[in-house]
LUMDREN-972648 format. One line per field, with one value per atom (N, C-alpha, C): x, y, z. Coordinates in steps of 0.001 Angstrom, whole numbers, plus 500000, padded with zeros to 6 digits. Layout:
BEGIN
east = X, ...
north = Y, ...
up = Z, ...
***
This chain:
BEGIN
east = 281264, 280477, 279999, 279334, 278345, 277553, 277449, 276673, 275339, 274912, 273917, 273831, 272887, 272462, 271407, 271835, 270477, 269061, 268977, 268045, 267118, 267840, 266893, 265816, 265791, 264749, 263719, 264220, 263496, 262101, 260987, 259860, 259425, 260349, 259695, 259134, 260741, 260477, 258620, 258496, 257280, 255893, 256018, 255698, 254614, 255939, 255674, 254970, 255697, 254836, 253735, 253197, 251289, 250549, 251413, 251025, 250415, 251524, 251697, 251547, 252304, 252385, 254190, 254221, 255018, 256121, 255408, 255862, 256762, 256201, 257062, 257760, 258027, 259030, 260088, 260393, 260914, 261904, 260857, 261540, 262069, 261861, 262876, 264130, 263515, 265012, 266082, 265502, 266256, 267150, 266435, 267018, 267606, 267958, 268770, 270025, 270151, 270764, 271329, 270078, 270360, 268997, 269293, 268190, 267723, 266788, 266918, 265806, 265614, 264668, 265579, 266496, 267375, 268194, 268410, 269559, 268809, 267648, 267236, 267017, 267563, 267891, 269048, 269935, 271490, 272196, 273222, 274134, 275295, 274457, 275432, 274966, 276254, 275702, 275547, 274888, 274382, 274847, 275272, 275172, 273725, 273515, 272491, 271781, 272920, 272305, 271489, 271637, 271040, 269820, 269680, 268493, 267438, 267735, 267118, 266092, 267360, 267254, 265882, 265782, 265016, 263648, 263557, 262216, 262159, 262830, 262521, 261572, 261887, 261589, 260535, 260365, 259032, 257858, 257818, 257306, 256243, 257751, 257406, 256061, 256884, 256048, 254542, 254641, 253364, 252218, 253117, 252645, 252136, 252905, 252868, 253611, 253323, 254220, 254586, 253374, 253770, 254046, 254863, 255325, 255361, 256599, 256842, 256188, 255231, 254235, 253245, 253014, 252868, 253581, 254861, 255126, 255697, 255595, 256220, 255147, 253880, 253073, 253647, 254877, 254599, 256596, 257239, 258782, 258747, 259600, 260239, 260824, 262121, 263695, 263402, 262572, 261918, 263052, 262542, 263363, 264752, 265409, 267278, 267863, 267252, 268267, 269061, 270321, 271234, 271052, 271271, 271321, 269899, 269032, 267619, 267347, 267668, 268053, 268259, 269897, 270862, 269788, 269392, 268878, 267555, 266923, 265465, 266283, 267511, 267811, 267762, 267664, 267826, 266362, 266728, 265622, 264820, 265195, 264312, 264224, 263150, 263118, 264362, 264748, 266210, 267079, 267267, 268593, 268642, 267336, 267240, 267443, 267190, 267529, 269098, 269961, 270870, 271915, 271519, 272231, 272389, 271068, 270806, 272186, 272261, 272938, 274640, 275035, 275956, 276263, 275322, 275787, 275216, 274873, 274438, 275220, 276662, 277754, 277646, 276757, 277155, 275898, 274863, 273577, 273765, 274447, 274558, 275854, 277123, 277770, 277643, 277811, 276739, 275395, 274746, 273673, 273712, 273161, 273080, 271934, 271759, 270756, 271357, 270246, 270442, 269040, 269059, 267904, 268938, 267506, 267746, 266232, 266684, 265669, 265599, 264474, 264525, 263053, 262599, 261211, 260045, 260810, 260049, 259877, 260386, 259776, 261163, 261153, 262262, 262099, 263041, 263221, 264715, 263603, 264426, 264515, 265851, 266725, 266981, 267084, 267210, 267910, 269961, 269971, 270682, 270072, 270512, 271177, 272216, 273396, 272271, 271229, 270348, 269814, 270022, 269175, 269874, 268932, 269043, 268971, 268945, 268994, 267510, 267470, 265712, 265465, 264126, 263753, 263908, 264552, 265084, 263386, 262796, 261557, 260918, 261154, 260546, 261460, 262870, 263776, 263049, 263332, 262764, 261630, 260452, 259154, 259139, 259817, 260361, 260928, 262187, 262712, 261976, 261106, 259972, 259593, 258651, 258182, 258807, 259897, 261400, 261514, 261249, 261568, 260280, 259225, 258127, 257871, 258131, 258463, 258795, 260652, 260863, 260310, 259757, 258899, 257756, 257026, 255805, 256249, 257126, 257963, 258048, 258281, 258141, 257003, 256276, 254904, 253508, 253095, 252084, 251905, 251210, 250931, 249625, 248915, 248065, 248736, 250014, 250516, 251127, 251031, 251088, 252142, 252911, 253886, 253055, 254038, 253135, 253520, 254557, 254543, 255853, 255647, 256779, 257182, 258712, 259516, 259431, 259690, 260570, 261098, 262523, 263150, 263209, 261944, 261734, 260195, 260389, 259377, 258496, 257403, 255926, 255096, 254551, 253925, 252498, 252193, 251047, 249780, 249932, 248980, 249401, 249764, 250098, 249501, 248051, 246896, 247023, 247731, 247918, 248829, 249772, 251133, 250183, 249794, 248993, 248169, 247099, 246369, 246744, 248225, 248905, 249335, 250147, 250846, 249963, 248707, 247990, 248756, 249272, 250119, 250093, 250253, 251066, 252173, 252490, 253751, 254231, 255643, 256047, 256746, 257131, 257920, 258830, 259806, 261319, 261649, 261771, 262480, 263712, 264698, 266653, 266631, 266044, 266033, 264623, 264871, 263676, 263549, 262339, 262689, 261224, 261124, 259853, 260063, 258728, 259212, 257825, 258006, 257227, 257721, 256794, 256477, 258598, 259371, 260374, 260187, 259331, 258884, 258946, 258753, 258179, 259801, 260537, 261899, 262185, 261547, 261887, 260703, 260136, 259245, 260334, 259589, 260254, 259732, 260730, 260035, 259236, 258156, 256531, 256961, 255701, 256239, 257144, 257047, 258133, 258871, 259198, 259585, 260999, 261663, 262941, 263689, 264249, 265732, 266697, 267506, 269079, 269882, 270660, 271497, 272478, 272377, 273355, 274203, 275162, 276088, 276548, 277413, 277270, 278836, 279827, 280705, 280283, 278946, 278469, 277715, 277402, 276718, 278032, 279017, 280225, 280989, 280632, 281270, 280330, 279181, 278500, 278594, 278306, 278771, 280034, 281146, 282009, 283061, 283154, 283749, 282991, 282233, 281859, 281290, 281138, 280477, 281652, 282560, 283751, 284909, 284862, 285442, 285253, 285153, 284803, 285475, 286310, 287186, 286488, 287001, 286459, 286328, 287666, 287570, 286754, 286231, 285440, 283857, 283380, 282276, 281882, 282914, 282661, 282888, 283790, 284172, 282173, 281634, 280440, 279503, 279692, 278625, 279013, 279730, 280271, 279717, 280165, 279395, 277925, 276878, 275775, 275369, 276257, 276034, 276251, 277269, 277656, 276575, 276106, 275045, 273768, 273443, 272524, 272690, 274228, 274323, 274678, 275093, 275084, 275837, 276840, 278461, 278196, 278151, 277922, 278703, 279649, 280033, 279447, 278852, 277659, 277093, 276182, 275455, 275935, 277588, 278420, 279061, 279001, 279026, 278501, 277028, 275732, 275571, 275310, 275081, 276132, 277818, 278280, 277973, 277597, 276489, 278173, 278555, 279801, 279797, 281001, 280590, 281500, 281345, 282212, 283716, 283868, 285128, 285763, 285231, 285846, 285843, 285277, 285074, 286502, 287304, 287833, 289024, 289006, 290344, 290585, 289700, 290045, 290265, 289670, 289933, 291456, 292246, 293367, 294079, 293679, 294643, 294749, 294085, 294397, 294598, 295284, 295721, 295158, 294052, 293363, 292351, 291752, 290246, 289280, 288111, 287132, 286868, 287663, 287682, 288010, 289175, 290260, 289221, 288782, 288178, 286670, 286300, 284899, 285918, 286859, 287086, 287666, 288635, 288358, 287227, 286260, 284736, 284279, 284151, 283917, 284193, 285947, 286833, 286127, 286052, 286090, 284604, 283722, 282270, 282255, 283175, 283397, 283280, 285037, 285141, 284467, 283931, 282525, 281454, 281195, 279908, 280410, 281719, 282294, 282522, 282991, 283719, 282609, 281608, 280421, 279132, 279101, 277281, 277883, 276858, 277060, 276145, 276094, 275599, 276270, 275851, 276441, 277189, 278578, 279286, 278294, 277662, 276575, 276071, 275355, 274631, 275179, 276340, 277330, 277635, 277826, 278688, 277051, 275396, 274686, 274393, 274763, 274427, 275253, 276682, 277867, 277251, 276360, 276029, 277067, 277508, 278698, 277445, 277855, 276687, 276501, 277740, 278172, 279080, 278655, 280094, 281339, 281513, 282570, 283229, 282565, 283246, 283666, 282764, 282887, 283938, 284458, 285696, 286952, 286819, 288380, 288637, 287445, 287572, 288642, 287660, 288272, 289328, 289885, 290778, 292230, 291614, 292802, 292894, 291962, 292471, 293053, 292787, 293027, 294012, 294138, 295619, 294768, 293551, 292637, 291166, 290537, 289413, 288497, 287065, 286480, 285807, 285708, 285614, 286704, 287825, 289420, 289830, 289039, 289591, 288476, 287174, 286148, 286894, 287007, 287699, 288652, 290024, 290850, 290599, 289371, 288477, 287626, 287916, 287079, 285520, 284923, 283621, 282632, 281992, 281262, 279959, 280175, 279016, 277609, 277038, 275449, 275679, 274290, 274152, 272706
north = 851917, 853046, 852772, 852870, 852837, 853773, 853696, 854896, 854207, 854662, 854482, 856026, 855616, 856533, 857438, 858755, 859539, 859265, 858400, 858532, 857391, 856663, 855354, 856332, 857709, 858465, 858805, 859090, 859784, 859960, 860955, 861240, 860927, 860617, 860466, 861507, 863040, 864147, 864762, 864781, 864822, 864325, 862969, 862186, 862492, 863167, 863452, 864712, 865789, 866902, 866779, 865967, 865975, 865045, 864022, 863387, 864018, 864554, 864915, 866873, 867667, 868455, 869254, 870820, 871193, 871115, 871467, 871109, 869837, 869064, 867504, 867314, 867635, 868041, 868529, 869624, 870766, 870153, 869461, 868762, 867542, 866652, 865635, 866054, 867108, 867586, 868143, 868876, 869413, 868637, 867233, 866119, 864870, 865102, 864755, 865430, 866912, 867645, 867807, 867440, 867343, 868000, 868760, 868896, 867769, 866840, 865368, 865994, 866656, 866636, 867805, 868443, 869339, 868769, 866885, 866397, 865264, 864829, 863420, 862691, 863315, 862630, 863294, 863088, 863930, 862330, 862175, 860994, 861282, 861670, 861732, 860528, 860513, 859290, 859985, 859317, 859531, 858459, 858617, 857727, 857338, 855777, 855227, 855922, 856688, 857078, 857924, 859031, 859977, 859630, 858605, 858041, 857566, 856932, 856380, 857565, 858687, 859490, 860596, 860545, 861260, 860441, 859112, 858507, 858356, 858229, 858048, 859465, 860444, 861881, 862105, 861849, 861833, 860579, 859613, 858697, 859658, 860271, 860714, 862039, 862772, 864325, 863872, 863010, 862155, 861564, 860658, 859830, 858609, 858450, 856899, 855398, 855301, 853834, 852988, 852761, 851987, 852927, 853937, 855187, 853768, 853003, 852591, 851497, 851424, 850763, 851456, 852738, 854016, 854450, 854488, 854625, 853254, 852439, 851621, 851290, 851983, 851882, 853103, 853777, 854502, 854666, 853994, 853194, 852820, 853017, 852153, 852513, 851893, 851711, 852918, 853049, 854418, 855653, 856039, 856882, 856913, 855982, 855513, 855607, 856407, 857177, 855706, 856258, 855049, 853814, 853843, 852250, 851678, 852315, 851703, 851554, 852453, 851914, 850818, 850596, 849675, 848408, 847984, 846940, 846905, 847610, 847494, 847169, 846800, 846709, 845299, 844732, 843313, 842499, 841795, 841468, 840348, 839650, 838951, 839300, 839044, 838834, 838766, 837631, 836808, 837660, 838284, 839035, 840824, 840845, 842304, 842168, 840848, 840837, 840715, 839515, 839841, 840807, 841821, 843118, 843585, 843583, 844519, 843700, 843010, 841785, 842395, 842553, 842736, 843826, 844859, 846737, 847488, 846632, 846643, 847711, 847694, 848492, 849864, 850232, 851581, 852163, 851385, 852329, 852415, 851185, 851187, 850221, 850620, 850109, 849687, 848244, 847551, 846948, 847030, 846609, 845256, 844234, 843314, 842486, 841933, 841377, 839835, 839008, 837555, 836980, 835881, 835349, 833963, 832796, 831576, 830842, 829549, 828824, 827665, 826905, 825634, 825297, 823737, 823766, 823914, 824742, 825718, 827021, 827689, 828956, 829280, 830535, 831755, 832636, 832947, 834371, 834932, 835920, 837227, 838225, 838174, 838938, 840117, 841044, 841863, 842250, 842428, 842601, 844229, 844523, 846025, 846208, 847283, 847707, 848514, 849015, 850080, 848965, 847805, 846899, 847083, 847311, 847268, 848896, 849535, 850861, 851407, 852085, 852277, 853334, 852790, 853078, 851898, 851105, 850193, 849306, 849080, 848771, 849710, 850776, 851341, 851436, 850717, 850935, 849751, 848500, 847138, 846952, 847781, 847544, 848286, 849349, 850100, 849603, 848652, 847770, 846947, 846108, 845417, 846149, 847241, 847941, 848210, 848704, 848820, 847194, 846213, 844673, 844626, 844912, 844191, 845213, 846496, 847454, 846814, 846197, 845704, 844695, 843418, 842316, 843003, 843875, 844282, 844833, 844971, 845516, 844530, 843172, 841760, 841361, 841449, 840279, 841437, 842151, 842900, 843603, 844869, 845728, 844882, 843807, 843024, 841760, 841773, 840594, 840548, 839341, 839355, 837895, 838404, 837632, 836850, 835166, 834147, 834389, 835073, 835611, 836723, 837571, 838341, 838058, 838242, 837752, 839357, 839704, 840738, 840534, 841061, 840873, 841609, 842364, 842764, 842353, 842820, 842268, 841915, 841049, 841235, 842571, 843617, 844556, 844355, 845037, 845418, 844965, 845372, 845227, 844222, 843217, 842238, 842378, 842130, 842474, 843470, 844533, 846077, 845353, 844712, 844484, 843749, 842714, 841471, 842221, 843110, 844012, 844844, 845447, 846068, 845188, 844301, 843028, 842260, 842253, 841181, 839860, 839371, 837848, 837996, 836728, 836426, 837401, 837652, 838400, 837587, 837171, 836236, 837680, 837516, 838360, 837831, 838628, 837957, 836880, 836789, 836281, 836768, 835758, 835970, 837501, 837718, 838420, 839373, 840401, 840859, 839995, 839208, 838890, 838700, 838611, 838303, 836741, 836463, 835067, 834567, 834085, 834065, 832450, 832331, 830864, 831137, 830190, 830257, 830321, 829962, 830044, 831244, 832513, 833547, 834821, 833849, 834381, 834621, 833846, 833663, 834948, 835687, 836467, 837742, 837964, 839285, 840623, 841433, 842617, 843148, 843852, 844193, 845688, 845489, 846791, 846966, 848003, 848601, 849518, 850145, 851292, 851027, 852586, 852630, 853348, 852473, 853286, 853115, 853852, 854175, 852744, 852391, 851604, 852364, 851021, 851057, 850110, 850366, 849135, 849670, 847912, 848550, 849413, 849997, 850495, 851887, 851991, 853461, 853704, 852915, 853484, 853705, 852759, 853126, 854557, 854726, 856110, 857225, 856813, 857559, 858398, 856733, 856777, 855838, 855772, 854741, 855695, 856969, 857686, 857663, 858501, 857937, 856864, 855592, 854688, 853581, 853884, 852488, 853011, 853818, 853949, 853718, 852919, 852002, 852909, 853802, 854173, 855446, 855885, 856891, 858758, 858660, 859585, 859568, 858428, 858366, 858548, 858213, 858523, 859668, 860667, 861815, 862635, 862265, 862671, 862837, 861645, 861521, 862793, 862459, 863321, 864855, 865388, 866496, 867314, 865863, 866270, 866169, 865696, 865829, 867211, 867556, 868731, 869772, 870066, 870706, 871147, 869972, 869738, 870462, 871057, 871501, 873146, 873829, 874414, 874861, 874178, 874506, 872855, 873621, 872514, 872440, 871258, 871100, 870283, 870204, 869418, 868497, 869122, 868654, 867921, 868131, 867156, 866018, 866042, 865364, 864044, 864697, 864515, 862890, 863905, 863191, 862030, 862247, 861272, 859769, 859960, 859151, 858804, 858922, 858469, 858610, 859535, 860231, 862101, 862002, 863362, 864636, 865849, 866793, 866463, 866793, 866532, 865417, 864153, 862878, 862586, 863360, 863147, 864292, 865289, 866220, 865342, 864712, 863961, 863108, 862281, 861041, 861426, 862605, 862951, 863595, 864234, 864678, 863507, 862178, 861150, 860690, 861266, 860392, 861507, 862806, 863411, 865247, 864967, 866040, 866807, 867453, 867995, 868419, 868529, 868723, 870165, 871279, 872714, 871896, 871444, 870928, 870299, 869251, 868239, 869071, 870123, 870689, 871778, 872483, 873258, 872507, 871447, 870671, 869922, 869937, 869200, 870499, 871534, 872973, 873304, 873495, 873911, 872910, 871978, 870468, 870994, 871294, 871258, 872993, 874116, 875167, 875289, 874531, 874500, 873813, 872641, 871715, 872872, 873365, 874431, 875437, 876130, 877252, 876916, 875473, 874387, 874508, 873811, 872675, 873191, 874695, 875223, 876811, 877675, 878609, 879673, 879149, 880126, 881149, 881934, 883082, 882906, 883571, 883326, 883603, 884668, 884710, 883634, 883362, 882058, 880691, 880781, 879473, 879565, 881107, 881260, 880921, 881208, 880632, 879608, 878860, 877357, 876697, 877301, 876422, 876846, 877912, 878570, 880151, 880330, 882076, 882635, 883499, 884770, 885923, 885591, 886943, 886353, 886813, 886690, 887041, 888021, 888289, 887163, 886809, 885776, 884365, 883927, 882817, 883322, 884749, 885025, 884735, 885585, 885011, 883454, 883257, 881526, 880765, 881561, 880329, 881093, 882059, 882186, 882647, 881408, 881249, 879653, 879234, 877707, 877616, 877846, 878216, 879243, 880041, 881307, 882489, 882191, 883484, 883266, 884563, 884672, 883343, 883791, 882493, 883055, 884297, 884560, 884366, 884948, 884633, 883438, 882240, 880776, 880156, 880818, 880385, 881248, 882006, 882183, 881697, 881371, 880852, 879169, 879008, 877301, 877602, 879024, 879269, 878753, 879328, 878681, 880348, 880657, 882131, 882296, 883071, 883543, 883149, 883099, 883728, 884837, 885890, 887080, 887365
up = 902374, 901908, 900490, 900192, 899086, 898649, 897100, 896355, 895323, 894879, 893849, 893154, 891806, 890892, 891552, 891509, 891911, 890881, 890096, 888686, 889706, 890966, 891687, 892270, 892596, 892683, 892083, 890495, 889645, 889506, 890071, 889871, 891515, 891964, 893675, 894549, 893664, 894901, 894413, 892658, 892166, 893061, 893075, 893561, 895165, 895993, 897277, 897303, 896041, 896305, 895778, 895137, 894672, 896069, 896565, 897494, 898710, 898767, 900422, 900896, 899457, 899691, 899795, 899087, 899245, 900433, 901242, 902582, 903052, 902918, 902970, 902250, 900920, 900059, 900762, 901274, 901515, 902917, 903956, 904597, 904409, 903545, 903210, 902478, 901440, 900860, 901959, 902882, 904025, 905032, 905519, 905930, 904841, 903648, 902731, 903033, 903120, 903026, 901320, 900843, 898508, 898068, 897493, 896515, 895418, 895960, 895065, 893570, 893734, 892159, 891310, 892255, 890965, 890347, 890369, 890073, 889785, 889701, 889932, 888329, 887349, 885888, 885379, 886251, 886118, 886253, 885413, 885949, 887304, 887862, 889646, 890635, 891466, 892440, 893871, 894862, 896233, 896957, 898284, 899449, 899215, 899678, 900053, 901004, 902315, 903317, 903070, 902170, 901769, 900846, 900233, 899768, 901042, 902009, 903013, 904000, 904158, 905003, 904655, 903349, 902539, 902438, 902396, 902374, 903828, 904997, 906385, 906730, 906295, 906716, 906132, 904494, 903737, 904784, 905121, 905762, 907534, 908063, 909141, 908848, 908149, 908021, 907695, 906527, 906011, 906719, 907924, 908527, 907259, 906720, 905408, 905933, 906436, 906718, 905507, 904519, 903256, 902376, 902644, 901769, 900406, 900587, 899319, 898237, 899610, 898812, 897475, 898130, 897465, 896190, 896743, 895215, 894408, 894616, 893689, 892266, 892346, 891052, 889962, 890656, 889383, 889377, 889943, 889615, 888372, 887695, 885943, 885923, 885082, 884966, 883714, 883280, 882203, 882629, 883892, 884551, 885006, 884675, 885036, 884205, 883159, 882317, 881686, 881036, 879923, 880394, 881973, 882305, 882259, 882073, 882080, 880425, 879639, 878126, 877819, 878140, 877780, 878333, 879416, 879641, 878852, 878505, 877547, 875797, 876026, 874773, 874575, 875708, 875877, 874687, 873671, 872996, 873412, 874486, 875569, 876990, 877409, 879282, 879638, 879357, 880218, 879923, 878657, 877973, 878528, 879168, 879885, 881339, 881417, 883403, 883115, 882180, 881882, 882229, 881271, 881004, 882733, 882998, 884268, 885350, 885573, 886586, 886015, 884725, 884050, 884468, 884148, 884681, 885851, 886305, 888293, 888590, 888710, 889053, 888665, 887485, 886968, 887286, 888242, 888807, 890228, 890679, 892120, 892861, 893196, 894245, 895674, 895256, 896759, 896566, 895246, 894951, 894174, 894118, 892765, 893011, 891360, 891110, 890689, 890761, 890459, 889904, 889256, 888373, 888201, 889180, 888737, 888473, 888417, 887418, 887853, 888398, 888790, 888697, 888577, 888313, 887861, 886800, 885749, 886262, 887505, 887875, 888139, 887597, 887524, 889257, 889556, 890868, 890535, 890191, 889932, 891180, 891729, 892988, 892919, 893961, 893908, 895551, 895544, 896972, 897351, 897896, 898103, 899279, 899065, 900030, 901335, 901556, 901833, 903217, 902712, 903807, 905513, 906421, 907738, 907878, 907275, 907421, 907633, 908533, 908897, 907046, 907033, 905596, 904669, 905095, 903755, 903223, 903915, 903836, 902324, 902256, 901269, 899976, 900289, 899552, 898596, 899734, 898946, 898212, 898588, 898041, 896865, 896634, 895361, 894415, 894803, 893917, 893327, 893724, 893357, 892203, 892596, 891330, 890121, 890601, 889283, 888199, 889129, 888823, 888088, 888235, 887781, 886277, 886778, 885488, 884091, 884564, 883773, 882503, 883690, 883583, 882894, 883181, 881740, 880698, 880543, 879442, 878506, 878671, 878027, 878052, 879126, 879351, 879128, 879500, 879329, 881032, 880413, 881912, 882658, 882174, 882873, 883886, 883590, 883995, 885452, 886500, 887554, 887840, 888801, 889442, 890497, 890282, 891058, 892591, 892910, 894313, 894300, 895234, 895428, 897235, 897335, 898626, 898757, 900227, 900707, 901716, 901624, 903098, 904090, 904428, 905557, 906733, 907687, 908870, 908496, 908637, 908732, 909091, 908357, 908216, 909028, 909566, 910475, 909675, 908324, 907080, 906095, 906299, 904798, 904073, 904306, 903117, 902025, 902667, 901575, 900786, 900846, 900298, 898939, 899035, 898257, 897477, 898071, 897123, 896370, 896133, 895814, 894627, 895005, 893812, 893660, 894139, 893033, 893216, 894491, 894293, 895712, 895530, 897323, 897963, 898886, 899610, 900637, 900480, 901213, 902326, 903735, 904531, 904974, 905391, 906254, 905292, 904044, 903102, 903087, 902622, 902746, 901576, 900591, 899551, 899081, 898419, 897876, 896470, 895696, 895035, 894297, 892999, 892004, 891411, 891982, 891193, 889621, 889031, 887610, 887205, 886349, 885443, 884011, 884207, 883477, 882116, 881696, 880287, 879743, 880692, 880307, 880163, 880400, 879980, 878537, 878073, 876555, 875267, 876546, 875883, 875256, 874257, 873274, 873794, 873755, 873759, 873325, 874200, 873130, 873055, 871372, 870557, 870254, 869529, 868409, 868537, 870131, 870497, 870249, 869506, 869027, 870122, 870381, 871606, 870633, 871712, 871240, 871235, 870371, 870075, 871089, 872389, 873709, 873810, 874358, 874838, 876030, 876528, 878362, 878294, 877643, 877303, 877164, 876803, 876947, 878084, 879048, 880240, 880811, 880576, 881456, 881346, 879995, 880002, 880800, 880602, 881524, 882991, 883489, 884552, 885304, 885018, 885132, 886509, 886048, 887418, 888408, 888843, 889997, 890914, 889960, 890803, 890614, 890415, 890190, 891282, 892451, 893303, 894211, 895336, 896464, 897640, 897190, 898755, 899005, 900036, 900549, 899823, 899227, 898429, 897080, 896673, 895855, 895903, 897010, 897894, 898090, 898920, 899177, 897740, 896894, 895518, 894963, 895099, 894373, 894516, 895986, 897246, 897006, 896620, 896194, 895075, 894066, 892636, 892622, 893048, 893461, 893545, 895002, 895545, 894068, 893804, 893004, 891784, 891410, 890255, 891171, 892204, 892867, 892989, 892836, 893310, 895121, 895760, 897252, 897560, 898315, 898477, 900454, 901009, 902230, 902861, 903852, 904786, 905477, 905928, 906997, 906375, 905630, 904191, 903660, 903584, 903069, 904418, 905574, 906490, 907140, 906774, 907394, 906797, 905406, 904361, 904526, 904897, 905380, 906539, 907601, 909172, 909465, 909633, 910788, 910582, 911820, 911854, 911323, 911078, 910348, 910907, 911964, 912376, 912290, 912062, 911824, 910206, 909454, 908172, 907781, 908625, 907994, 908408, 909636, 910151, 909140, 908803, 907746, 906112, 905824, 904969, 904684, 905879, 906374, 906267, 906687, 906632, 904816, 904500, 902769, 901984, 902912, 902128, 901475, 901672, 901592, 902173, 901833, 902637, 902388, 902626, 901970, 901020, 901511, 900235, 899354, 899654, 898418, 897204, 897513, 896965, 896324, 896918, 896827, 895355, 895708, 894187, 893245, 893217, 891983, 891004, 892256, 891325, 890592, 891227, 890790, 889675, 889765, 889211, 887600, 887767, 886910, 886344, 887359, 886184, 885706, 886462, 885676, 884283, 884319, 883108, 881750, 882216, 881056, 880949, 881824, 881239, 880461, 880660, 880200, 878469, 878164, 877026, 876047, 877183, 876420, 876801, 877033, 876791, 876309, 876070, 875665, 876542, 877495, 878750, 879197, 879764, 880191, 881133, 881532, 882652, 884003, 884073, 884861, 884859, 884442, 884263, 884864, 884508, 885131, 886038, 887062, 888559, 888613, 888561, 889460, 889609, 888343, 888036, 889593, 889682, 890377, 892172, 891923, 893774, 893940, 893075, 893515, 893712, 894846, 895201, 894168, 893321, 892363, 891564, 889803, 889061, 888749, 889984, 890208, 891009, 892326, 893057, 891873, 891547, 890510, 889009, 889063, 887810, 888942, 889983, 891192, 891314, 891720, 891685, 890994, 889479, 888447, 887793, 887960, 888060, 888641, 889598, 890935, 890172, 889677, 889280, 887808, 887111, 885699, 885250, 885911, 885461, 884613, 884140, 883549, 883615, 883323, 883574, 882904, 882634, 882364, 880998, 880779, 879598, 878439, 878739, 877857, 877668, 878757, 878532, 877331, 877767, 876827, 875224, 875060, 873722, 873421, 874428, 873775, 873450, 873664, 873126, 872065, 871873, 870547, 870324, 871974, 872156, 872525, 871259, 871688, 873094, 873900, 874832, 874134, 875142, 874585, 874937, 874371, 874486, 874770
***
């Protein structure tokens, strides 16, 4: 089981609704079972499945086959939040693919990148956990864009790769692919991958744009919980907090997104101990209290943030977990209401 950064979305659900229309929106978010744009520059992670499931459905309603051909002109690591930082900190080409290869782990479990060098020509890799999964086609052609993002970031927004690989079928349309990248498109390649002149590794970052002084110790703090757990409770742990960050806590959703079913997800979860309430009011319980700590929102405000129908339900809640209300805990942190 595998997760990634919900931020591998960022500007997509946008994206679809100028494209395509409210509507198609509405149903991919629905067959996500996530609200992907109420969370989509939040540091939470997603099942892959639930990434897939969401461009398979956008594709259908659409009728887009090169959905991701579509969007990969307007993909940049811009949008990936710290970990897309931290790697633009890199003061060469090489030293930003670098980074990226280095903190792979804290955008996506199951994902990695590679960059070798022979001949004078560089290919820069890209292998994703998402592959074989219907959709992955738009997963890959996306990545591309993310990759080449990078790559103008060093070389210029005029600049063109001497070919790009993808590892999926031969497309009905190759031609779109090529007119799109401006290069050759190799198909049924072992890898998705960009390949460029090696020289061009050694290019500096253009312009003068001031980021944040990052290190990969701070993406980790970022995101280092949820994407450094490989087991199952860490997965659904993720898939939870997602939810949570949306407002609206789902089984089924949670379910789906792992490709099994409620009842086998409650059994296995039963075998390691716990169950899905369980696990759904400690994330709760857990982002309760950070909003209650660390904003100055209204308790109202926070039972709708979390999904309570009422702030009354969301004062029992939390204090059935805590031993007092959520106002008396916020004072005894000596943290004042808004008003």
């Amino acid at each position: 089981m595998t997760v990634l950064s919900i931020t591998a979305l960022a500007g997509v659900p946008g994206f679809v609704r100028n494209a395509f229309g409210e509507k198609v929106l509405r149903h991919a978010n629905r067959a996500a079972m996530l609200d992907i744009e109420a969370i989509e520059d939040r540091d939470c992670f997603i099942p892959h499945a639930t990434m897939t499931s969401f461009l398979v459905e956008v594709e259908r309603r659409a009728g887009e086959p090169t959905l991701g051909l579509m969007l990969a002109p307007h993909l940049s690591l811009d949008g990936y939040g710290c970990w897309g930082e931290y790697i633009f900190g890199g003061e060469t080409l090489k030293a930003a693919i670098d980074r990226g290869m280095k903190a792979i782990g804290y955008q996506s479990r199951g994902d990695r990148t590679a960059l070798s060098v022979e001949g004078g020509l560089a290919r820069f890799c890209y292998f994703s956990a998402a592959r074989g999964r219907d959709g992955y086609g738009h997963v890959a052609v996306g990545a591309i864009g993310v990759m080449l993002s990078l790559c103008r970031a060093y070389l210029s927004p005029a600049w063109r790769p001497l070919q790009i690989d993808l590892d999926i079928p031969l497309p009905t349309r190759p031609a779109a692919y090529e007119d799109a990248f401006q290069c050759p498109v190799r198909f049924d390649a072992p890898v998705a991958a960009v390949w460029f002149e090696a020289h061009l590794l050694r290019a500096p970052r253009r312009g003068h744009q001031i980021r944040r002084l990052l290190t990969v110790e701070d993406v980790a703090r970022a995101r280092l919980e949820p994407a450094s757990r490989e087991d199952l409770i860490g997965v659904v742990s993720a898939h939870i907090w997602a939810q949570v960050l949306t407002g609206s806590v789902s089984i089924d959703s949670t379910a789906r997104a792992l490709d099994t079913s409620v009842r086998s997800l409650q059994r296995t979860l039963h075998q390691h101990g716990t169950d899905f309430r369980k696990l759904s009011n400690i994330i709760r319980a857990k982002r309760a209290r950070e909003l209650i700590v660390g904003t100055n929102a209204s308790i109202t405000e926070i039972a709708a943030e979390l999904g309570y129908t009422a702030p009354a339900n969301f004062a029992r809640a939390f204090r059935k977990d805590a031993g007092t209300n959520p106002g008396d805990f916020r004072r005894a942190m000596r943290i004042s209401p808004r008003h």
